[in-house]
C-alpha positions in Angstrom: -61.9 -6.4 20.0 -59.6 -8.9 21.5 -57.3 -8.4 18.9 -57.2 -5.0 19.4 -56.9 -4.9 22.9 -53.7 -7.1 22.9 -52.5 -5.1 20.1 -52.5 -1.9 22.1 -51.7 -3.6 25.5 -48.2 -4.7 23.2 -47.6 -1.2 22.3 -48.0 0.1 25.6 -45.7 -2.2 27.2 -43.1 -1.4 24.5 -42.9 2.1 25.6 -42.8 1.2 29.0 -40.1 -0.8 28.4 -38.3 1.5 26.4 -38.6 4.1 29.5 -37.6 1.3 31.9 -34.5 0.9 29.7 -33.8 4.6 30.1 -33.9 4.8 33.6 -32.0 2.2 34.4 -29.3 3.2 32.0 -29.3 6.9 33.8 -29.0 5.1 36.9 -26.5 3.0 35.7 -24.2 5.9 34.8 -24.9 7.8 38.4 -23.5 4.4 39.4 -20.2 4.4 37.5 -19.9 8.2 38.6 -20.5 7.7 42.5 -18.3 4.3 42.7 -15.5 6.3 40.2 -15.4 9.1 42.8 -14.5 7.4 45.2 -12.3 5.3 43.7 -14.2 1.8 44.1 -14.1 -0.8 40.2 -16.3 1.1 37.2 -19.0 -0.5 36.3 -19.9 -3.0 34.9 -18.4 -3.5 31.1 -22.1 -3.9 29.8 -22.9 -0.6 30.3 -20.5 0.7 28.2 -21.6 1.3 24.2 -19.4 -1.1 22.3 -19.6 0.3 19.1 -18.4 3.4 19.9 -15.3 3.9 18.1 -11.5 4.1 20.4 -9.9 7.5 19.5 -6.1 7.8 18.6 -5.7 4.0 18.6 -4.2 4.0 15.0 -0.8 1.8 15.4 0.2 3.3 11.5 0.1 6.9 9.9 0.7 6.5 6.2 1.4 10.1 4.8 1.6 10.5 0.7 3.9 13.0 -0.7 5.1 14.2 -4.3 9.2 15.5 -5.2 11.3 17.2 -2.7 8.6 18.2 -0.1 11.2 18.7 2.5 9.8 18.8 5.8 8.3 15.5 5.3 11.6 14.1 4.0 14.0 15.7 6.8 11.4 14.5 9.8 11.5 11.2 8.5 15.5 10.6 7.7 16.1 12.9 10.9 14.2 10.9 13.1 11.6 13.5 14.2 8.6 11.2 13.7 10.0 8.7 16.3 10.8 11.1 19.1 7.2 12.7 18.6 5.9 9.2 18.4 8.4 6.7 19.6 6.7 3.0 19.6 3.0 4.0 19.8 2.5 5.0 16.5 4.9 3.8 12.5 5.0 6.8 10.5 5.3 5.7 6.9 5.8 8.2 3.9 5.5 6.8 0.8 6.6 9.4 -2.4 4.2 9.6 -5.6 5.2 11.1 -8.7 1.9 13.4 -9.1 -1.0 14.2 -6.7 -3.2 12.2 -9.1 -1.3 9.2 -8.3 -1.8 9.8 -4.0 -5.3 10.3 -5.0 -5.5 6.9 -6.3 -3.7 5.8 -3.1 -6.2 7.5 -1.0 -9.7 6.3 -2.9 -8.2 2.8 -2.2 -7.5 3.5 1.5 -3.5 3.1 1.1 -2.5 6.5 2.3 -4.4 8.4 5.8 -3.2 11.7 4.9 -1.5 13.3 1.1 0.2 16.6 0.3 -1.2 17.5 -3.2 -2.0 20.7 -5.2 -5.6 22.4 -5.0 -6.9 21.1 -8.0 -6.0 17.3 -7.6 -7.3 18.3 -4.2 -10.3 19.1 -5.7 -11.4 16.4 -8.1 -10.6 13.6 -5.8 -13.3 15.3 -3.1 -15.5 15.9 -6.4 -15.5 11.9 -6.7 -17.2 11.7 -3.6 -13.9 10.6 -1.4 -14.5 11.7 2.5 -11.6 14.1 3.0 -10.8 17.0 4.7 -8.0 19.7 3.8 -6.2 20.4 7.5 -3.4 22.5 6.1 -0.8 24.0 4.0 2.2 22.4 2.9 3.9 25.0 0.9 3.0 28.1 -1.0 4.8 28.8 -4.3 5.1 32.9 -4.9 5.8 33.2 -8.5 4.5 29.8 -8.9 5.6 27.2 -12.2 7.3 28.9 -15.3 6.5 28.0 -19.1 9.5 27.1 -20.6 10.1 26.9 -24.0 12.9 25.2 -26.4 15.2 28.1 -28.2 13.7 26.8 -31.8 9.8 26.5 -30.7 9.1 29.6 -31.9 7.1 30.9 -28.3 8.7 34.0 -27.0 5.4 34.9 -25.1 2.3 33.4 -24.0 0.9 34.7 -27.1 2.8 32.5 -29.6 1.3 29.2 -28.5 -1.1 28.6 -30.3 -0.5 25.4 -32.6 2.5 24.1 -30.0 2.9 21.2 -28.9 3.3 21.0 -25.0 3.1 18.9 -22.5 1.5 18.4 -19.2 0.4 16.2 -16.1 -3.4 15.9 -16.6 -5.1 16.4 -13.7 -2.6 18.4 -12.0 -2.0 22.1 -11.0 0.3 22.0 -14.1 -2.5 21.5 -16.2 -4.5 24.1 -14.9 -2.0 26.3 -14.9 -1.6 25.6 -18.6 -5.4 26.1 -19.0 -4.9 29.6 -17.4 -2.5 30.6 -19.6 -4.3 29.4 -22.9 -7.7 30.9 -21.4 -5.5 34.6 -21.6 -5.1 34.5 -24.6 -8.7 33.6 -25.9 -7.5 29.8 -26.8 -8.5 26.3 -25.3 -6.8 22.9 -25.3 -7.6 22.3 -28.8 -6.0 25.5 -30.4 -2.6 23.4 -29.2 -1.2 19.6 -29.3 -1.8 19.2 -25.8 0.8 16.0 -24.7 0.0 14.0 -21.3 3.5 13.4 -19.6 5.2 12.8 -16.3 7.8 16.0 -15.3 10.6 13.7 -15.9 10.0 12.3 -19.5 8.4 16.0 -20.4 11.7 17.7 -19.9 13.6 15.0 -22.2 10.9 15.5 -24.9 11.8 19.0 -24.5 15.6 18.8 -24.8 14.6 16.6 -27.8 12.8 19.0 -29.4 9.5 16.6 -29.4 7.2 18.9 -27.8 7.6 22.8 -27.7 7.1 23.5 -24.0 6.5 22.6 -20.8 5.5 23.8 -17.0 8.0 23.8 -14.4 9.6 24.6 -11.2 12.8 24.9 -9.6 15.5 23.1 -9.7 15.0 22.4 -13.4 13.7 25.9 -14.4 17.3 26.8 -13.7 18.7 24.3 -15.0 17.2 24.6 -18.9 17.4 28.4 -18.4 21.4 27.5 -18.1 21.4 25.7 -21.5 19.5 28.5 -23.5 15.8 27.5 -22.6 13.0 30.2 -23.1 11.4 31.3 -19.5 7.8 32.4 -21.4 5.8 33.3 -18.3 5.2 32.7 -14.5 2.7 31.6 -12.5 2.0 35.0 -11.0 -1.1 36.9 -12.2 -2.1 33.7 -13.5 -2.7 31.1 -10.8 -1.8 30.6 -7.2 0.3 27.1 -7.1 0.6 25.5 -3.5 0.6 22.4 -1.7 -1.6 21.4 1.0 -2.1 18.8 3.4 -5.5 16.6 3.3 -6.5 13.6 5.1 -9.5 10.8 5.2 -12.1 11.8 6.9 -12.6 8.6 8.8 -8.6 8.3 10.0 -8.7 12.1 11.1 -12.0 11.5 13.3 -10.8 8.4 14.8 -7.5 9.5 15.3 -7.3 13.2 16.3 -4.4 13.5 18.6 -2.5 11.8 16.2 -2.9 14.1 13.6 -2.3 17.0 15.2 1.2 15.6 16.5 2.0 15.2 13.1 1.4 18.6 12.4 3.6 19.6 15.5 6.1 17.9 14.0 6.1 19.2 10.9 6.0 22.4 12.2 8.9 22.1 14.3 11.0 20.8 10.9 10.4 23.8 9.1 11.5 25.6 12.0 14.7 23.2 12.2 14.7 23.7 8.5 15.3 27.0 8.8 17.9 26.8 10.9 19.7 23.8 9.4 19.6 24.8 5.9 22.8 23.3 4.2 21.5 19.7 6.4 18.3 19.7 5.2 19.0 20.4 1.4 21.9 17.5 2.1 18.9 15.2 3.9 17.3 16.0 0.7 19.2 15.8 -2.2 20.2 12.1 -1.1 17.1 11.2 0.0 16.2 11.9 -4.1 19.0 10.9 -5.2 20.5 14.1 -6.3 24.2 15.0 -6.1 22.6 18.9 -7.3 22.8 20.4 -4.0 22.2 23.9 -5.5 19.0 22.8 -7.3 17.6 21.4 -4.5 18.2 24.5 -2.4 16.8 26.6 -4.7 13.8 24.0 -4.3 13.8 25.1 -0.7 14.4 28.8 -1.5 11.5 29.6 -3.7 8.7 27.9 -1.6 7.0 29.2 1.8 6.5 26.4 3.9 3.5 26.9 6.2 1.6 25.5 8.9 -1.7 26.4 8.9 -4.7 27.5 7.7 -6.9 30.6 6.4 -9.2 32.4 5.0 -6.9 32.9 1.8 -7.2 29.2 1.2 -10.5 28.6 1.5 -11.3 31.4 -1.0 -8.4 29.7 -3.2 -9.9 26.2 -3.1 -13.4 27.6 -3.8 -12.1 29.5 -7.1 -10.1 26.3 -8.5 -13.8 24.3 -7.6 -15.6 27.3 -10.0 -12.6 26.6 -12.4 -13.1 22.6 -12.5 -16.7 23.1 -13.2 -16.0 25.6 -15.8 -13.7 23.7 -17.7 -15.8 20.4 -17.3 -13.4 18.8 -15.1 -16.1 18.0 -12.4 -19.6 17.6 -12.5 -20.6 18.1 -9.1 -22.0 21.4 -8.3 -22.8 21.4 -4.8 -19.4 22.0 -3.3 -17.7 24.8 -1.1 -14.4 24.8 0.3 -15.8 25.8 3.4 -17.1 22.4 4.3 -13.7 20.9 2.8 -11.5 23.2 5.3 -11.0 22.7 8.9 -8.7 24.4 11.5 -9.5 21.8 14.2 -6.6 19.9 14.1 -3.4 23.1 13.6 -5.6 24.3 16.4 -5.2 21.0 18.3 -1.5 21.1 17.5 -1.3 24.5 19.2 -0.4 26.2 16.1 -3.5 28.6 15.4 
């Protein structure tokens, strides 16, 4: 009986105590509010939660990005990201050859926000990486081209079959690819799929090693010029774009932040626009290009955007159907709707 009796006695006093606790934390805070109006010292530190995190405190923004993607580019060499942010915050932009490779950046916590295609997009948030997609970069209207060498023997999409031709796995050149074979009743083994970067894939090309390839501009130009086959577009195929996705934990902790980045990128594709020969100048140097007109026509064929909508989301959410189809995720759980958020172009004043 004794036993019991002290037993409950214990329990009763712990959720007195735990009442006591809450009362004097409620007064505490009526405290801080009284003395804070009228402008006598806050309270005492202790009564402040210390693991609550400080927002916008972020001394670094590391921002990934692929080839030419000139607003980043311009606010960097132009100086935009210092006047938005002067000393408070570095903004560093390391450039990636492929979205796979920012993705590997980003599962290792090197970059806080990327610019990518949908379906990289999509398999790194597939492999369980906390990120959220908080707007476009570009939008490409007629999207890549298949191009194919004069002697290849492809005319049309429905000559490849048995071609060799190359590709970035994991890319949105590789699902475009996967698109195209897909119309025409094939898969990837009815061709000698090859796994190459954009820059040795165009050499195997001109080589004759492989039979085609997927591109955009300036080089689509460029082999058309010296008797290259355009086979198809993008369009009626695949939506290509570009869009803008951060980690989760950097874009909670530091929202302000983000959504001055935005601003800023914003207002350089509105200074863009207005500055065109400058910016394809910024450019070309920046990538070490002395093919000005190539990189305008880089500049020409994309929409640059700001933003988000409804148009993505419904995007995202067929490239997620896609993956799983073609066995290039295995989670089936996901909608872009929980991948998507307007929060911070709203923040940024721009939706």
């Amino acid at each position: 009986m004794k036993k019991a009796y002290a037993k409950e006695r214990s329990a009763v006093l712990r959720r007195f105590g735990f009442w006591v606790l809450i009362a004097l934390l409620a007064s505490g805070t009526a405290l801080f509010s009284a003395c804070a109006g009228n402008g006598a010292a806050p309270a005492d530190e202790g009564t402040v939660a210390k693991d609550e995190p400080l927002l916008n405190t972020a001394k670094k923004l590391v921002v990934g990005h692929n080839l030419n993607y000139f607003p980043v580019i311009v606010a960097q060499e132009k100086g935009f990201f210092k006047e938005e942010f002067g000393d408070e915050v570095t903004v560093e932009t390391p450039r990636f050859a492929s979205g796979p490779a920012q993705n590997e950046a980003v599962t290792a916590g090197q970059l806080d926000l990327a610019n990518m295609g949908d379906l990289p997009t999509v398999q790194v948030w597939a492999n369980n990486v906390d990120i959220k997609v908080i707007s476009y970069l570009w939008d490409l209207p007629k999207g890549y081209s298949m191009v194919a060498h004069p002697d290849s023997g492809i005319e049309t999409l429905a000559d490849i079959k048995g071609k060799r031709i190359a590709t970035i796995l994991g890319s949105n050149h590789h699902k475009l690819l996967l698109k195209f074979l897909a119309s025409q009743g094939l898969t990837p083994d009815d061709i000698q799929m090859t796994n190459l970067p954009i820059g040795d894939a165009v050499t195997s090309l001109r080589e004759g090693l492989i039979d085609a390839i997927t591109v955009d501009e300036p080089i689509l130009s460029q082999l058309q010029s010296d008797g290259f086959v355009e086979v198809s577009t993008a369009e009626g195929y695949d939506r290509i774009f570009c869009v803008v996705y951060g980690r989760s934990a950097y874009l909670e902790q530091n929202p302000d932040i983000v959504a001055r980045y935005l601003k800023t990128i914003n207002k350089t594709n509105k200074w863009i626009d207005e500055n065109p020969d400058e910016a394809v100048r910024i450019v070309a140097e920046y990538m070490g290009s002395d093919d000005l007109e190539g990189t305008k026509k880089i500049y020409q064929s994309k929409n640059w955007i700001t933003g988000v909508d409804q148009s993505l989301i419904d995007t995202l959410n067929e490239t997620i159907q896609f993956s799983m189809d073609e066995g290039l995720i295995t989670r089936t759980d996901l909608n872009a709707e929980d991948l998507v958020t307007d929060e911070y172009v709203k923040a940024a004043g721009l939706q």
